[in-house]
C-alpha positions as CSV (number, residue, x, y, z in Angstrom):
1,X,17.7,-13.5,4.7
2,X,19.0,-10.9,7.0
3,X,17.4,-9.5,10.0
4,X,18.1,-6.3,11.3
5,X,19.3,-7.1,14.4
6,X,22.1,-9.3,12.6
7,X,23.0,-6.3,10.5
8,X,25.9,-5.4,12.4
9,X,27.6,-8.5,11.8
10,X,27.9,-7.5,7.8
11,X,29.3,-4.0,8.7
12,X,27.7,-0.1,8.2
13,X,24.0,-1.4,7.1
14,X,21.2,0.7,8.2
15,X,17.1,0.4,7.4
16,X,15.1,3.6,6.3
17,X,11.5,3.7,5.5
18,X,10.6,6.0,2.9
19,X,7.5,8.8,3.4
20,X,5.9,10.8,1.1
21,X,7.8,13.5,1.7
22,X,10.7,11.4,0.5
23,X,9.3,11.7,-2.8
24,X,7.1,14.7,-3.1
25,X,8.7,17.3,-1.5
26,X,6.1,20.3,-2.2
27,X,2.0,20.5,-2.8
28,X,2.3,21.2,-6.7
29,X,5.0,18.1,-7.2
30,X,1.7,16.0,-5.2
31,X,-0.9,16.9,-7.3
32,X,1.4,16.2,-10.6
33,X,2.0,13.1,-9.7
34,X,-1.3,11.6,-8.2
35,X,-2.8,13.5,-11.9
36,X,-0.6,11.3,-13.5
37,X,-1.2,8.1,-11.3
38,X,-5.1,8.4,-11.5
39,X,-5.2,9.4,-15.5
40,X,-3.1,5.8,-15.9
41,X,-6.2,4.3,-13.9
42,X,-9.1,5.9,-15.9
43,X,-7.0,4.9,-18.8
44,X,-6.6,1.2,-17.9
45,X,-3.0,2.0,-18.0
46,X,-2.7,0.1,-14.7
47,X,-4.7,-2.4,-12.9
48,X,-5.5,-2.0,-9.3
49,X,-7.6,-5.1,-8.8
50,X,-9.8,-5.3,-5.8
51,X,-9.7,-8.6,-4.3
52,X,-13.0,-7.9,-2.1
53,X,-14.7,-5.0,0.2
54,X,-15.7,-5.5,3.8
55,X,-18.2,-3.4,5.7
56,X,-15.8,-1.1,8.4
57,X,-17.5,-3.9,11.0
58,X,-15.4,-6.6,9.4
59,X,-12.2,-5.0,9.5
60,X,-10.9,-8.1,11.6
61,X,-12.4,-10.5,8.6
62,X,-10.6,-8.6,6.0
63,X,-7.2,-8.6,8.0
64,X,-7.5,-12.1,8.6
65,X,-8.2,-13.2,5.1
66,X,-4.9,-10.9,4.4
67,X,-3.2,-13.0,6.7
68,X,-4.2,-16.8,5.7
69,X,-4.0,-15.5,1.8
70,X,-6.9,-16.0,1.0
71,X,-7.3,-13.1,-1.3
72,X,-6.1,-11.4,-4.1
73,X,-5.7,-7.7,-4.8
74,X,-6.5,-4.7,-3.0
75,X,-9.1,-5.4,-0.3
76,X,-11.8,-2.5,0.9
77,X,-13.2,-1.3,3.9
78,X,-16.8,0.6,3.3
79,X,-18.3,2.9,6.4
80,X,-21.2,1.8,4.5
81,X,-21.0,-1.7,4.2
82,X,-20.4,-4.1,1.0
């Protein structure tokens, strides 16, 4: 695996982290595209499973369940609680 800071041993490698400006570069290319995106979720085109939703007060739950994988899929946080 390499690490960044061992990069410079294998020459001219650099890390970039894509935004969304990267890849929607103007408001009507935005709304194109997240049309597209959410019309493939109300079709069932894609899944986006949920894994489980947390009230906002058990953010720290949720993050640690990420961590010790003990979930699967997207996980939620409600301001109004699960």
């Amino acid at each position: 695996m390499l690490r960044p800071r061992g990069s410079a041993a294998h020459g001219s490698l650099f890390l970039t982290r894509p935004t969304l400006n990267d890849h929607a570069t103007d408001p009507a290319e935005l709304l194109g595209r997240s049309a597209e995106l959410f019309g493939w979720l109300r079709d069932g085109e894609i899944d986006a499973s949920v894994g489980g939703t947390y009230p906002l007060e058990e953010a720290a739950h949720a993050h640690r369940d990420l961590q010790q994988r003990r979930s699967t899929g997207k996980l939620l946080l409600s301001p109004e609680g699960s």
